[in-house]
C-alpha positions in Angstrom: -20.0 9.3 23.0 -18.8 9.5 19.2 -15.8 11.2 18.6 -14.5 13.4 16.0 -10.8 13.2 14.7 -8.8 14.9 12.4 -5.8 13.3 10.6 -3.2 15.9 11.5 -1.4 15.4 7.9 -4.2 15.8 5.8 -6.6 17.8 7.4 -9.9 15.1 6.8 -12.4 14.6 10.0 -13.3 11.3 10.7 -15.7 9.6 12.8 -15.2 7.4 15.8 -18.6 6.0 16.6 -18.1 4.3 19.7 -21.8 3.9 20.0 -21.6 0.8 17.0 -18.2 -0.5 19.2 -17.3 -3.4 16.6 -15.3 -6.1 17.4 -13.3 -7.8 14.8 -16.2 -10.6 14.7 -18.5 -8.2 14.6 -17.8 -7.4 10.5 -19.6 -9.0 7.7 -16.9 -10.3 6.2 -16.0 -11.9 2.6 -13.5 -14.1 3.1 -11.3 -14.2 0.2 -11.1 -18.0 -1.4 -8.6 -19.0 -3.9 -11.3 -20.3 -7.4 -9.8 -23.2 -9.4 -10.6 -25.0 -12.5 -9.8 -22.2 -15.1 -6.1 -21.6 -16.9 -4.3 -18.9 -14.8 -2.2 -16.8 -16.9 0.2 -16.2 -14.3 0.9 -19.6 -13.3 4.0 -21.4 -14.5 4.0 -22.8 -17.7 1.6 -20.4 -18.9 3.8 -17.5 -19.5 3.2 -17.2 -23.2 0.0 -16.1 -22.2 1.1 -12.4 -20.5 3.3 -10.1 -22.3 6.7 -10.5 -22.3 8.2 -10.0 -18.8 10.2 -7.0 -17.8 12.0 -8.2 -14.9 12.0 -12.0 -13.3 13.8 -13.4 -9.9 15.5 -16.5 -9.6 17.0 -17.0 -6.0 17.5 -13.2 -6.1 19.0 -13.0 -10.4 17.3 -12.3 -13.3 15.8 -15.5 -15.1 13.4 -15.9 -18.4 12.4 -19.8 -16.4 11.8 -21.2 -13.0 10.8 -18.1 -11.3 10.0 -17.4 -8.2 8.5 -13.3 -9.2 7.9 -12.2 -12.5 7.2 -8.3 -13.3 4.9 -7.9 -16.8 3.1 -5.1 -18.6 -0.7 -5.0 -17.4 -2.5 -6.8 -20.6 -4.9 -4.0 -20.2 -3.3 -0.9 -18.9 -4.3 2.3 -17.3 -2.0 4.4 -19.1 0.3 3.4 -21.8 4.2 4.1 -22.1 4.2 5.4 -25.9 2.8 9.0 -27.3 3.6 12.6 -25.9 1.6 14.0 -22.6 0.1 16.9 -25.2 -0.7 18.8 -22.1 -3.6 21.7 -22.9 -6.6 23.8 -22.0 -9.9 23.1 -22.7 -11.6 26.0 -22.1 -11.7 26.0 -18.4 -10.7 22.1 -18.1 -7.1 20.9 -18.1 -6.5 17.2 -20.4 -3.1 15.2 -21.5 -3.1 12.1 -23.2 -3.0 9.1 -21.2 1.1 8.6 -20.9 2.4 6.2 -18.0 3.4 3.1 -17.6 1.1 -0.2 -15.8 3.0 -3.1 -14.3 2.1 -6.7 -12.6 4.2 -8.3 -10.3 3.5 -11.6 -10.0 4.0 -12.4 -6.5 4.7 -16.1 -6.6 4.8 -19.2 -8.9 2.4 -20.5 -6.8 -1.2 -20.0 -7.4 -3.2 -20.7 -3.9 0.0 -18.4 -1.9 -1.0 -15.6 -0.2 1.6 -12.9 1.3 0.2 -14.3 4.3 1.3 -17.5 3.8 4.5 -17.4 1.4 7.6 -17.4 2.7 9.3 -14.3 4.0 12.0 -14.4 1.1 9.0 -13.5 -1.2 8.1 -10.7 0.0 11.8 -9.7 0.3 12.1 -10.2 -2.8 8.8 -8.2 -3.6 10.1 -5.0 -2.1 13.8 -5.2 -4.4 11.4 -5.8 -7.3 9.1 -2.6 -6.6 12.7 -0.6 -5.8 13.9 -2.0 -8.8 10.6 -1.4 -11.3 10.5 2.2 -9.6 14.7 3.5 -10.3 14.0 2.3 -13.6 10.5 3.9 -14.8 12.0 7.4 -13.1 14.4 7.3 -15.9 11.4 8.4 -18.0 11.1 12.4 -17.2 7.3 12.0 -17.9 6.9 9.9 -14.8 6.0 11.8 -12.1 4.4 9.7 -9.7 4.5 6.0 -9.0 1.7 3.9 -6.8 2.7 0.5 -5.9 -0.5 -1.3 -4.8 -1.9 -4.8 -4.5 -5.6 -5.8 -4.1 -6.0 -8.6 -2.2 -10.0 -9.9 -3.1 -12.3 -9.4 -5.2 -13.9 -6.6 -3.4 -10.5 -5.0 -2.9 -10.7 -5.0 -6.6 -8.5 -8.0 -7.6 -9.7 -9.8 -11.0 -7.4 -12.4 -10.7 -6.7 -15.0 -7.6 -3.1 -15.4 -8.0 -1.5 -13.3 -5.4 -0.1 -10.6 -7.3 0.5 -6.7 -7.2 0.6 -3.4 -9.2 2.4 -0.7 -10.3 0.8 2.6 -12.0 3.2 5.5 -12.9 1.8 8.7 -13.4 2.5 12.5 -15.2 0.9 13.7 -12.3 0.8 13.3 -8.4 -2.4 11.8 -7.1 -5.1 14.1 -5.3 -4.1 12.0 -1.6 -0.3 11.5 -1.9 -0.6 16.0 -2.4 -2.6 16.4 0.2 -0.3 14.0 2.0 2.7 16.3 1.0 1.2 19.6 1.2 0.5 19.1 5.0 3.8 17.8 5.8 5.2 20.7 4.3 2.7 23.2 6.5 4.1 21.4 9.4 7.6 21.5 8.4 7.4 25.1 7.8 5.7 25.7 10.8 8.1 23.3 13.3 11.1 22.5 11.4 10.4 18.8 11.8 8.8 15.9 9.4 5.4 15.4 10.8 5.7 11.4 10.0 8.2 11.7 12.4 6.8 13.5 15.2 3.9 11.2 14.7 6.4 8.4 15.4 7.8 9.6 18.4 4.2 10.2 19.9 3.0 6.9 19.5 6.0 4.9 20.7 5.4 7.3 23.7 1.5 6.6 23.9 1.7 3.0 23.2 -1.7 2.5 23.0 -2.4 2.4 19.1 1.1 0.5 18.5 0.7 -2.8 16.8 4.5 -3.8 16.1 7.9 -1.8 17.2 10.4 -3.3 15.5 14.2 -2.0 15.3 13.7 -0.3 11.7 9.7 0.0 11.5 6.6 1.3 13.7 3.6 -0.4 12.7 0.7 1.5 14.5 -3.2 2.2 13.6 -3.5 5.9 12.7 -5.1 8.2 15.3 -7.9 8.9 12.5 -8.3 5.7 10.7 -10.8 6.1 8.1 -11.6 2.5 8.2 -11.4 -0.1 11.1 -7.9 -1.9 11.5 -6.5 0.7 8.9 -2.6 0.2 9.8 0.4 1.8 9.3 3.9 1.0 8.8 6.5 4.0 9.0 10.3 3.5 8.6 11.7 4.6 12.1 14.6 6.5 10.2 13.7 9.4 7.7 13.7 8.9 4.1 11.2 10.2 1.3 11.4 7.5 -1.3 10.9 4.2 -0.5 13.3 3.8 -3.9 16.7 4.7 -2.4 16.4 2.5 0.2 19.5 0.2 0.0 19.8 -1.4 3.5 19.3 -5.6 2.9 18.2 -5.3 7.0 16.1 -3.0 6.7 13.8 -4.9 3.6 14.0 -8.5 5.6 12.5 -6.3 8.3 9.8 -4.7 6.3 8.9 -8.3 4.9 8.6 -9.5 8.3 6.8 -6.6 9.3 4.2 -6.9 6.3 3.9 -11.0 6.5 3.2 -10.8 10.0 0.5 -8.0 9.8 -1.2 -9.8 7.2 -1.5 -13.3 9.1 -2.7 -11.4 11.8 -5.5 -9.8 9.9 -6.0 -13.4 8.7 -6.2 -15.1 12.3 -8.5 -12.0 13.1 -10.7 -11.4 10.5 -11.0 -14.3 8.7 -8.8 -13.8 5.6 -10.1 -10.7 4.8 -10.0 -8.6 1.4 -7.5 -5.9 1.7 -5.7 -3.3 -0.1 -1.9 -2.9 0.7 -0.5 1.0 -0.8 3.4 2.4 -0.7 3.2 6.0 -0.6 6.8 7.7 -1.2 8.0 11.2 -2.9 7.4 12.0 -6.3 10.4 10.3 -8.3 11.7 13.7 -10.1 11.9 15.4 -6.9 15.1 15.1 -4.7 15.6 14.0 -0.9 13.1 15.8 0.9 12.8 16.8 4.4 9.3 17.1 5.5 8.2 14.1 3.9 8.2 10.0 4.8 7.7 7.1 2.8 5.1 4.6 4.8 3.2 1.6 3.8 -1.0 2.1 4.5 -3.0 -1.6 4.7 -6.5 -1.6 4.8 -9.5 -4.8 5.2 -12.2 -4.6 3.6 -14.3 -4.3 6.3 -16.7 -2.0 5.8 -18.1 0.2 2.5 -18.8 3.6 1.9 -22.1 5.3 1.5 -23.7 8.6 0.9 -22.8 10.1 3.8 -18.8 9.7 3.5 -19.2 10.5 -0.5 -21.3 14.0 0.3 -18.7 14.9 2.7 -15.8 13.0 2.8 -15.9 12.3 5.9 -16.0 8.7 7.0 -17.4 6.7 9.7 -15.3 4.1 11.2 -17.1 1.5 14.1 -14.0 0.3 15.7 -11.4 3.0 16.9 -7.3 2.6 16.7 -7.0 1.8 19.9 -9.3 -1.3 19.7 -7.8 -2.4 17.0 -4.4 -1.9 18.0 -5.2 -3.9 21.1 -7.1 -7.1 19.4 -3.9 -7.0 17.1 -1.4 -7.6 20.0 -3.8 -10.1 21.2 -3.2 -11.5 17.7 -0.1 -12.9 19.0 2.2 -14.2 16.4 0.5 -16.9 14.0 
């Protein structure tokens, strides 16, 4: 029988169809192939071809050669840095002008690396970039908001094979990350407690969707997954922005965490597309108790159609606790 779940945070209803029961060989998959034989801006040697870099890493300082992560404006951003927000009325709409800032860190100096397959001390060094990029762009008291992101695939919406991610900081908070915030705050109001961290306590007690329980991070699929092997990864202790986090044991751990998840969407799905997101706290706002930072990964494994457009719902074939359990299987490649 299908079921119907609803994410407690947010309030959206998903669908479980148990009925289509897929297995991860089950998916039509687009394995994601590193392309050769065409000049890659962001590989080494070819850095006069991306604007000038804002931050780079060499064994963990700041270098302008031999890299091993470089952070640049987006060539073609999203929003741009200079102007005013000119916020105003238009009739019954609301406009500003486009004002934010859109970053690229380039992941590693070498082209055909994955996250999957680089050394941990990349993607260490990946998470002291993003804290880094994000202390400095909340300087600016336009910023709002700041998504870091990475596409992973061309139908996770990556133009460019090189593993790399993004940053996009915003005058406003996205649409999800308030709904995100708006039903932590109904349950904090309502129990006292974060909801992240209620959730946490209920799946290390369940077991049954947990895919990693490490000493600092619970990596679990959500009880409502809009999309199959949708995974999360919550900090065990409480914190709101993923930007004060200062704890060198506590990153390693996330890396590991991350790498790991990644290879064993790899071993499992067959090196599939995915999109990795950081949601933390809007960077104006202080310490805040009803709300917890948390990193959301998601395959590209399936699409949506009419039916999860007209109604938001969505329909996911495989539920958490399948996926959870062919992810344990998954060992440790």
């Amino acid at each position: 029988m299908p079921q119907l779940r609803k994410d407690p945070i947010t309030g959206r209803w998903v669908i479980i169809a148990t009925e289509r029961a897929a297995r991860p060989t089950d998916f039509i998959r687009e394995p994601v192939v590193p392309q050769s034989g065409r000049i890659c801006p962001f590989c080494p040697g070819n850095e006069d071809r991306t604007p000038p870099e804002l931050l780079a890493y060499r064994n963990g300082q700041h270098s302008s050669s031999n890299w091993s992560l470089r952070v640049i404006p987006n060539k073609f951003p999203a929003l741009r840095v200079e102007g005013s927000l000119d916020s105003r009325g238009d009739g019954i709409y609301d406009r500003m002008n486009g004002v934010g800032a859109h970053e690229v860190f380039i992941e590693s100096p070498d082209h055909y690396h994955t996250l999957a397959e680089a050394p941990e001390t990349h993607l260490e060094q990946l998470f002291w970039a993003y804290r880094e990029r994000v202390l400095d762009l909340r300087k600016d008291r336009r910023l709002v908001y700041v998504l870091l992101f990475k596409n992973h695939g061309e139908v996770a919406g990556a133009t460019l094979d090189h593993t790399h991610s993004q940053l996009i900081a915003l005058p406003v908070v996205p649409k999800r990350v308030q709904e995100e915030m708006d039903g932590a705050l109904r349950h904090y109001e309502y129990r006292g407690r974060c909801i992240y961290c209620d959730i946490l306590a209920q799946e290390v007690d369940d077991g049954s969707r947990v895919v990693l329980d490490t000493e600092h991070f619970l990596a679990f699929s959500p009880y409502a997954p809009r999309f199959p092997f949708e995974t999360l990864v919550l900090p065990k202790r409480h914190a709101s922005h993923f930007e004060a986090t200062e704890d060198a044991g506590l990153v390693k751990n996330l890396a590991w965490v991350t790498r790991l998840l990644l290879r064993k969407f790899d071993k499992l799905l067959e090196r599939p597309a995915y999109n990795l997101v950081l949601h933390s706290a809007p960077v104006q706002d202080g310490p805040l108790a009803h709300y917890h930072w948390h990193l959301e990964i998601t395959p590209k494994l399936t699409r949506i159609a009419g039916f999860e457009t007209g109604t938001g719902f969505y329909i996911n074939p495989t539920s958490p606790e399948q996926a959870a359990h062919y992810m344990r299987e998954a060992g440790m490649p």
